[in-house]
C-alpha positions as CSV (number, residue, x, y, z in Angstrom):
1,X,-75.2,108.6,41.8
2,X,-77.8,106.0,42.6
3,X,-75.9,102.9,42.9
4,X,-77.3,99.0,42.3
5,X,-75.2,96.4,43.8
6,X,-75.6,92.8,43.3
7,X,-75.1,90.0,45.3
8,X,-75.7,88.9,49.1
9,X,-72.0,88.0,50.2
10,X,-68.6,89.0,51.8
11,X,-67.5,90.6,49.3
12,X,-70.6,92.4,48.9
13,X,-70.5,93.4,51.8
14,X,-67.0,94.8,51.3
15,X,-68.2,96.6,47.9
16,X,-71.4,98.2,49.8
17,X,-68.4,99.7,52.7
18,X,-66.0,101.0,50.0
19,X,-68.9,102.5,47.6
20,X,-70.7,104.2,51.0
21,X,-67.7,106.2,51.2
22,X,-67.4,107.5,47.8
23,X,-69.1,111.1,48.1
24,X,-70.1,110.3,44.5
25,X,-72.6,108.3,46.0
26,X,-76.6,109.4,46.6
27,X,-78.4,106.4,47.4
28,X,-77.1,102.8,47.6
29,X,-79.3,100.0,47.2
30,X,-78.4,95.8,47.3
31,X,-80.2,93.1,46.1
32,X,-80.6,91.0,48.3
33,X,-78.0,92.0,50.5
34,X,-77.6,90.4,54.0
35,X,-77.5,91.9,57.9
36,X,-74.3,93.7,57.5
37,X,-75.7,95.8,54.2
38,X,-78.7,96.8,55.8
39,X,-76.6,98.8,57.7
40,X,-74.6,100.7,55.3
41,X,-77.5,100.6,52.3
42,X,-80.9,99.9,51.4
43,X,-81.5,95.7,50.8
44,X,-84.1,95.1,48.4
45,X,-85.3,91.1,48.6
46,X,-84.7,90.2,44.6
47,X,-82.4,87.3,43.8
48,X,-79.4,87.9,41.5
49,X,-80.9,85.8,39.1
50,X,-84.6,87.6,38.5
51,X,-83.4,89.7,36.2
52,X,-86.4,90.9,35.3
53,X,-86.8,92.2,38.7
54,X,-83.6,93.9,38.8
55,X,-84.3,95.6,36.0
56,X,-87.2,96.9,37.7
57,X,-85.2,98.2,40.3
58,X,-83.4,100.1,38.0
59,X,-85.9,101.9,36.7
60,X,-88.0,102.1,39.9
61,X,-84.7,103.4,42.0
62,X,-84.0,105.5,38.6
63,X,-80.4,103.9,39.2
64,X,-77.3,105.2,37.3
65,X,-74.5,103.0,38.4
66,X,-74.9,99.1,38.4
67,X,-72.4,96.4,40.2
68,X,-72.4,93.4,39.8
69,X,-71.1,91.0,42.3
70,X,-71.3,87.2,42.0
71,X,-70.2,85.3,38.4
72,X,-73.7,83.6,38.0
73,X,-75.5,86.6,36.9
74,X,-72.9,87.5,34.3
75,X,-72.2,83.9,33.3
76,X,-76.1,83.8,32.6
77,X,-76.2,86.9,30.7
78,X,-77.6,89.9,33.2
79,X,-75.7,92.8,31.3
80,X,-77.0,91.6,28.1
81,X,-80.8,91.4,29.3
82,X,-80.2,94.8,30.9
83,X,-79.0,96.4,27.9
84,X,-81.5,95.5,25.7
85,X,-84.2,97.4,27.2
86,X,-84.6,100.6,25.9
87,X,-85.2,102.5,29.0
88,X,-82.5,101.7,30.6
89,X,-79.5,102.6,27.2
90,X,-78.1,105.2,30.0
91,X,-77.1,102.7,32.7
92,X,-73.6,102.5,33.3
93,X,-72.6,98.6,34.4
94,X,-69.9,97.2,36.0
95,X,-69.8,93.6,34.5
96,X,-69.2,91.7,31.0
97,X,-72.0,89.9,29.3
98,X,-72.4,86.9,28.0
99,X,-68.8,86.3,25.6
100,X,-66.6,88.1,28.2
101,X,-67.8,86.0,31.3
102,X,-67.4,83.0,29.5
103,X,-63.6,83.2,31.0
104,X,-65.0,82.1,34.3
105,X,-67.8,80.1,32.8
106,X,-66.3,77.7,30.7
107,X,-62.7,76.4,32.1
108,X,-62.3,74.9,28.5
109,X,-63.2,78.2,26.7
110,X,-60.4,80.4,29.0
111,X,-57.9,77.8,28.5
112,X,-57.9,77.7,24.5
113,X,-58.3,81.9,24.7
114,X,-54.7,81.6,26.9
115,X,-53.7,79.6,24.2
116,X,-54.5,81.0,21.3
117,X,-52.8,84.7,23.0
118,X,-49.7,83.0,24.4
119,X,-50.9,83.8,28.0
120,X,-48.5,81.5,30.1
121,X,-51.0,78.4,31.6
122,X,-50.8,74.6,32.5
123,X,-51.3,72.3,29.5
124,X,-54.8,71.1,29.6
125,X,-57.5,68.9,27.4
126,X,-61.2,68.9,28.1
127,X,-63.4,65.4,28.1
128,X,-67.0,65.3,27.5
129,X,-69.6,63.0,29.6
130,X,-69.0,60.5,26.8
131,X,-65.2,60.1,26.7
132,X,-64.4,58.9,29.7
133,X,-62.7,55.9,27.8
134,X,-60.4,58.8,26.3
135,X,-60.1,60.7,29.1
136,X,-58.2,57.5,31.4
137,X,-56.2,56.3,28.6
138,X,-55.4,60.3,28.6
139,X,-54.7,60.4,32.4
140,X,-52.4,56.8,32.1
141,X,-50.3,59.5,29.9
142,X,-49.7,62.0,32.8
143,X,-47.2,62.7,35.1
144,X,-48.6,63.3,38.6
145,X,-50.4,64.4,40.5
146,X,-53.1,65.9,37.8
147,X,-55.5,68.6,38.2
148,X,-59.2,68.2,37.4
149,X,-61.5,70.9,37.0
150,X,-65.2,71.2,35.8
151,X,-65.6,73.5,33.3
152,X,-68.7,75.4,34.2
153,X,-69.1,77.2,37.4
154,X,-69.0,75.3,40.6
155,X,-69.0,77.3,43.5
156,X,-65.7,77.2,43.6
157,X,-65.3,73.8,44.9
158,X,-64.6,72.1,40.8
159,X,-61.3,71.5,40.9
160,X,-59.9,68.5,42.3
161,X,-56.0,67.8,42.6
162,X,-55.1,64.1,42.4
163,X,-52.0,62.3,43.6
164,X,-52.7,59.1,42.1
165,X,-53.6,57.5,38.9
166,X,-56.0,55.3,40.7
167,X,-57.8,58.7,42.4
168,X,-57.5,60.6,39.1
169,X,-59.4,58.0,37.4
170,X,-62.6,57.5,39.9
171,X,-62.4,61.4,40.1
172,X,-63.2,61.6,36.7
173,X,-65.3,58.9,36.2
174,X,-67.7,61.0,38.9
175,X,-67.3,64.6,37.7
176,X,-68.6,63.3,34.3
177,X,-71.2,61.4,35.7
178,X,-72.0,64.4,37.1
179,X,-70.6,65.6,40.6
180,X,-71.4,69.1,39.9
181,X,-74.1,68.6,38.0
182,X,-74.1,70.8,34.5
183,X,-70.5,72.3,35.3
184,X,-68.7,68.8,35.3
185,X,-70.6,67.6,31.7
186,X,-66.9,68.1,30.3
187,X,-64.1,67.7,32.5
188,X,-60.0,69.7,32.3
189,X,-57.5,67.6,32.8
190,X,-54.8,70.0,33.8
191,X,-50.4,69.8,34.4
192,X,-50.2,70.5,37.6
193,X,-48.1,73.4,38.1
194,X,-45.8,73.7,41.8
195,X,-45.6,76.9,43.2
196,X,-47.6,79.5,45.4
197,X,-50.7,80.7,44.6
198,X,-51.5,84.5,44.8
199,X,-54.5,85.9,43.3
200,X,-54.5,89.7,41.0
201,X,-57.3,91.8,40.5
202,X,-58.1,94.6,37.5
203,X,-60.5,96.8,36.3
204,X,-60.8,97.7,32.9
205,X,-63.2,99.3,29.9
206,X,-61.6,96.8,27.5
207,X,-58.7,99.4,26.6
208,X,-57.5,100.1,29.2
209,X,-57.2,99.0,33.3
210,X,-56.0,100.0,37.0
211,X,-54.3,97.0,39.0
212,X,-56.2,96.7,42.5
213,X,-54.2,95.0,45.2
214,X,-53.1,92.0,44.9
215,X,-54.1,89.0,47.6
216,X,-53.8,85.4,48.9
217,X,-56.3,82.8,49.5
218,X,-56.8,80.3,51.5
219,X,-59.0,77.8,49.9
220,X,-58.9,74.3,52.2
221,X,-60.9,73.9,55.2
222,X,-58.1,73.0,57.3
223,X,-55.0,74.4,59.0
224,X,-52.5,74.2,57.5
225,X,-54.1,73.8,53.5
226,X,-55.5,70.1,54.3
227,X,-59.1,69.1,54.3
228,X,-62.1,70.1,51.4
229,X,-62.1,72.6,48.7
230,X,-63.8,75.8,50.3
231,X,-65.1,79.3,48.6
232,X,-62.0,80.6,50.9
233,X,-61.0,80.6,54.2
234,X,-59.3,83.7,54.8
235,X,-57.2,86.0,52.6
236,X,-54.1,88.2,53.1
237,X,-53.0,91.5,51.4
238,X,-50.5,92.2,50.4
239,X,-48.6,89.4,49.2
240,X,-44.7,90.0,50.2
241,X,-43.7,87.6,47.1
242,X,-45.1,89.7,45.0
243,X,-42.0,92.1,44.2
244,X,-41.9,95.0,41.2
245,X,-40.1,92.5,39.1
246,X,-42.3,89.8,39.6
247,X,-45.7,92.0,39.2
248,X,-43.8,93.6,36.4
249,X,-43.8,90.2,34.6
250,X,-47.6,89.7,35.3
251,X,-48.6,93.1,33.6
252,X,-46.4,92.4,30.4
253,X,-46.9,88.7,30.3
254,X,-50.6,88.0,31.7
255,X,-52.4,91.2,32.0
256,X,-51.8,93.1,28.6
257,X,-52.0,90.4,26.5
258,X,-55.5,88.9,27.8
259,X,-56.9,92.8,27.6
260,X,-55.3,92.9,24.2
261,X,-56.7,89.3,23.4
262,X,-60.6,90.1,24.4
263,X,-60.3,93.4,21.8
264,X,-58.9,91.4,19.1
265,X,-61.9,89.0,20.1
266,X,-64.4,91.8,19.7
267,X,-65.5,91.2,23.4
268,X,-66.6,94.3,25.2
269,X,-65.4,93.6,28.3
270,X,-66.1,96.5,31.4
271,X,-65.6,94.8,34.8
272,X,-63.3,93.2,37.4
273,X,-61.1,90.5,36.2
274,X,-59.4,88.6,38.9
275,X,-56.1,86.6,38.1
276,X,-55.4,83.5,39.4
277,X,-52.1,83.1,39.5
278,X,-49.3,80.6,40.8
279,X,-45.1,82.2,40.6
280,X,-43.2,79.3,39.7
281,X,-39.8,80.3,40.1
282,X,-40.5,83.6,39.7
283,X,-42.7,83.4,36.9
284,X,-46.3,83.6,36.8
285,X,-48.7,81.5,35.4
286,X,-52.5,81.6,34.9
287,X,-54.8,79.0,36.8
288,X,-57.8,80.5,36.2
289,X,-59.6,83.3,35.3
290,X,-62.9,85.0,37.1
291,X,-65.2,88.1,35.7
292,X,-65.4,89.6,39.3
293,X,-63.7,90.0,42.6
294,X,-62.8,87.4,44.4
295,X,-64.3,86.2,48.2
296,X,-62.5,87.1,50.5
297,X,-60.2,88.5,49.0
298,X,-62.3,91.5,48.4
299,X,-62.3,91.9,52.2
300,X,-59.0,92.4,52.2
301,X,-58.4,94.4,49.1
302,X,-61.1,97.3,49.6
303,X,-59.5,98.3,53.0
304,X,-56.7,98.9,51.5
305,X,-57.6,101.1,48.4
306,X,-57.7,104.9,49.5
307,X,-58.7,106.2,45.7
308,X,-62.6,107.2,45.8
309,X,-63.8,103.5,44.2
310,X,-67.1,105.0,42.6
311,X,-65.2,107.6,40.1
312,X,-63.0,104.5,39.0
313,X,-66.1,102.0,38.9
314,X,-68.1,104.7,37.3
315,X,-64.9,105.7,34.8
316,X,-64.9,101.8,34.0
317,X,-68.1,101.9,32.7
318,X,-68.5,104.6,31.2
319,X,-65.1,103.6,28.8
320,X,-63.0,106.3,30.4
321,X,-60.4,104.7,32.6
322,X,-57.4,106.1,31.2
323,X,-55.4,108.1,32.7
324,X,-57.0,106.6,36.0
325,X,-54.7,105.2,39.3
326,X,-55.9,103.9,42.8
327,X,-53.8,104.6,45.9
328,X,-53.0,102.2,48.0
329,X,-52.3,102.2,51.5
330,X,-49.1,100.2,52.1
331,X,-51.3,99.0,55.6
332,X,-51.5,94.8,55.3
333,X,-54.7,93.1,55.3
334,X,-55.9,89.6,56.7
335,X,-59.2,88.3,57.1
336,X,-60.4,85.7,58.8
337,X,-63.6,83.6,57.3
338,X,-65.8,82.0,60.1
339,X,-67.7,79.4,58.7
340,X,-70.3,77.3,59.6
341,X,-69.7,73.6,61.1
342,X,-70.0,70.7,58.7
343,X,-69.1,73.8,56.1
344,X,-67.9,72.7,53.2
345,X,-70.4,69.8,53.5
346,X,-74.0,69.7,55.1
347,X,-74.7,73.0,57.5
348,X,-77.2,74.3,59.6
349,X,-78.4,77.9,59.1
350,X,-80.4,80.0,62.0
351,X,-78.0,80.2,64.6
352,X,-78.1,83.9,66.8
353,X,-74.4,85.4,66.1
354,X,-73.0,86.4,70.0
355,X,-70.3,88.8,70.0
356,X,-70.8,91.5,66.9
357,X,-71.5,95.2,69.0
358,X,-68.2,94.0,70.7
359,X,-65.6,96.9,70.5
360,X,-62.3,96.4,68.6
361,X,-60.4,97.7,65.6
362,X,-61.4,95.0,62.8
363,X,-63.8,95.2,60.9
364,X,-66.8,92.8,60.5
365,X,-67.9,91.9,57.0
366,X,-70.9,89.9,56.6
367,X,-70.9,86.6,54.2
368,X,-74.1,84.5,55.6
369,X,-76.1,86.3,57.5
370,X,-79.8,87.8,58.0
371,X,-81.7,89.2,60.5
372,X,-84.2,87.3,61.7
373,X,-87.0,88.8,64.8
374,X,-84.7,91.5,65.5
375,X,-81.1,89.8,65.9
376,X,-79.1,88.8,63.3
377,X,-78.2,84.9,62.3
378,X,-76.1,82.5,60.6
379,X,-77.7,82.1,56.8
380,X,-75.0,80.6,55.0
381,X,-71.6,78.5,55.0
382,X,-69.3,81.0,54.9
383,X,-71.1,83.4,57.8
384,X,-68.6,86.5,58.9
385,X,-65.2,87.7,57.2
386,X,-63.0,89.6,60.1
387,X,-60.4,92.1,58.7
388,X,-57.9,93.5,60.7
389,X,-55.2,96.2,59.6
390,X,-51.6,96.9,60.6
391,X,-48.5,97.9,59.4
392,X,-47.3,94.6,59.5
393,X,-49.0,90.7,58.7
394,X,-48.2,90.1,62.6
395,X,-50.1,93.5,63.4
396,X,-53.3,92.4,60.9
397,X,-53.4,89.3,62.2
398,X,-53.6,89.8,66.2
399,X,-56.1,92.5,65.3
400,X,-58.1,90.0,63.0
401,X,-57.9,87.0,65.7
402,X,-58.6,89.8,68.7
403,X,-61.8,90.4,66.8
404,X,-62.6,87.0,66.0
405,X,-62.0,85.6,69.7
406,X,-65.1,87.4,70.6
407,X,-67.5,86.1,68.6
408,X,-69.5,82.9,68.0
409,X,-72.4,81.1,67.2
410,X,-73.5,77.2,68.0
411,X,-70.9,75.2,66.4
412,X,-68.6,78.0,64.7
413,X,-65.0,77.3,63.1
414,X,-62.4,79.5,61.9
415,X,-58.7,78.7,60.7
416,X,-56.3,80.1,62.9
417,X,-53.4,80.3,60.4
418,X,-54.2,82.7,58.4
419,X,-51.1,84.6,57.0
420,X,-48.9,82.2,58.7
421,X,-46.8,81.1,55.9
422,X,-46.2,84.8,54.4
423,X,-45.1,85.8,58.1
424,X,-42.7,83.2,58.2
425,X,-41.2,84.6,54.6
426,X,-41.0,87.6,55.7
427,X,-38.7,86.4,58.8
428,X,-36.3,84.7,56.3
């Protein structure tokens, strides 16, 4: 098959190693790609959101298999563009247009679909620009702290926990007046739920689905979870709270009835859904929904799927996932996100990356790179994504940190407690 890929990032990057492997696979192309692509595919320079010029590729490339990566081409509608055009009625895509994307893209639109199909959630209700009076006299009603989230797409950085009344308030006074621009016009204010966060990925035709492996983030900048809101830190796979009894509950509870909900919806939905999901006391709950994989968790994830991923992507597409399994290795995962400095803030792009032809077991995923006069350099916040493997979190994470110890750039930053806290469970 000649496979499209979509999307310039970690998890990308991820995708592009997993798919390369798949003898299924004749050519592989990425658009745009970044420095660690180039190496496993061909990069093509057309932005996710030209979709006109993806579509071009498609036809140009005479592609058979699209993937698509980041939310912001589905949120904006790629898969429904793409199937309009006559020429390309054979392309199988992995993706949901337009209605089924709206789970990520509207906060406000998941939560009353989780609602309306008895999908266990936070209590919520969503404020528009011009009720902020209703929003605080809302807020002096709440227990807290109190979650606020846009409810459009914000890079992953829209949600805000507040401890205070006094914080909640200005915090929502200044995502309505427009902190993240569009995404913040109307405004969650959400329960806050205690608990510990794990995320779980599935792919399905809309009938049916195979469960990926399951992961946990690490979204603040800081060690130990203090600090800014970040697109993710690091991630760890598998999650050792995450029992047979407890993913048992997800499946019946969570899983089924949103696959069953989008059917009964009329929403043809053939992609990745990826479950955010905190276990309070052993039962899970939804925090969010998003129509892809997640970064970095995908890092983690696709080293540990030993299934061939292009049949199942392809199967996915295509409406014929039943019957379908991945194997998993039972091999854990960690991966370490180096960032940029000032990242999640202001950063600096164009530093030369020291340290990558070093030898060692991990493996070196690139988020924000590019190669520039020959050498490759930092081109985003989130630059490199080390994964190391073991047969343990302690094994994963020396390999992970070996790795990582050996490479830099001006002014690079890394957490160095990745995995941590699940280690320490797993001593109890």
């Amino acid at each position: 098959m000649n496979i499209l890929l979509v999307g310039s990032g970690g998890r990308e990057h991820a995708l592009a190693w997993k798919i390369s492997q798949s003898p299924l696979t004749r050519r592989l192309f990425v658009a745009p790609g970044n420095a660690g692509t180039s190496k496993l595919a061909e990069n093509l320079s057309v932005k996710v959101d030209d979709f006109q010029g993806l579509a071009a590729i498609c036809k140009d490339k005479l592609i058979d298999l699209l993937v698509v990566g980041p939310e912001a081409p589905l949120v904006n509608g790629l898969r429904d563009f793409l199937e309009k055009d006559n020429d390309l009625r054979n392309l199988l895509i992995v993706g949901p247009g337009m209605k089924g994307a709206q789970l990520e893209g509207s906060k406000d639109f998941s939560k009353q679909f989780m609602q309306r199909h008895k999908i266990p959630t936070a209590g919520a209700k969503t404020f528009s620009s011009d009720q902020v009076k209703e929003g605080i006299r809302f807020l002096i009603t709440q227990r807290m702290p109190v979650v606020l989230k846009a409810d459009g797409l914000a890079a992953g950085k829209g949600v805000v926990i507040c401890q205070s009344l006094e914080e909640s308030e200005e915090t929502l006074r200044s995502m309505l007046a427009g902190k993240f621009g569009e995404a913040s016009s109307r405004v969650l204010i959400e329960e806050f739920l205690t608990g510990i966060e794990l995320s779980v990925f599935v792919l399905t035709d809309g009938s049916d689905y195979v469960l990926l492996p399951e992961a946990k983030d690490y979204k603040r900048v800081g060690e130990g979870d203090t600090g800014l809101n970040t697109g993710g830190m690091g991630a760890v796979s598998p999650v050792n709270f995450a029992t047979t009894a407890f993913m048992s509950k997800v499946e019946e509870r969570i899983i089924k009835p949103t696959i069953k909900g989008l059917k009964e919806e009329k929403i043809d939905y053939r992609g990745f859904i990826f479950f955010g999901l905190i276990n309070v006391n052993g039962d899970p709950y939804v925090i969010e929904y998003n129509a892809r994989m997640g970064d970095p968790e995908t890092e983690a994830v696709m080293t540990r799927i030993e299934s061939d991923l292009v049949e199942v992507l392809a199967a996915c597409a295509s409406g014929h996932l039943k019957g379908k399994v991945l194997a998993t290795t039972k091999e854990h995962a960690i991966t370490v996100v180096m960032v940029a400095a000032g990242y999640p803030g202001d950063y600096q792009k164009g530093h030369p990356i020291s340290g990558l032809d070093a030898q060692h077991d991990a493996i070196a995923f690139h988020a924000g790179t590019k190669l520039q006069d020959s050498q490759i350099v930092t081109d985003g916040g989130r630059v490199l994504a080390i994964t190391g493997r073991g047969k343990d979190i302690d094994g994963a994470r020396q390999m992970a940190y070996k790795a990582v110890s050996g490479i830099s750039w001006t002014g690079s930053y890394f957490r160095r407690d990745i995995g941590l806290d699940l280690q320490r469970l797993t001593k109890r």
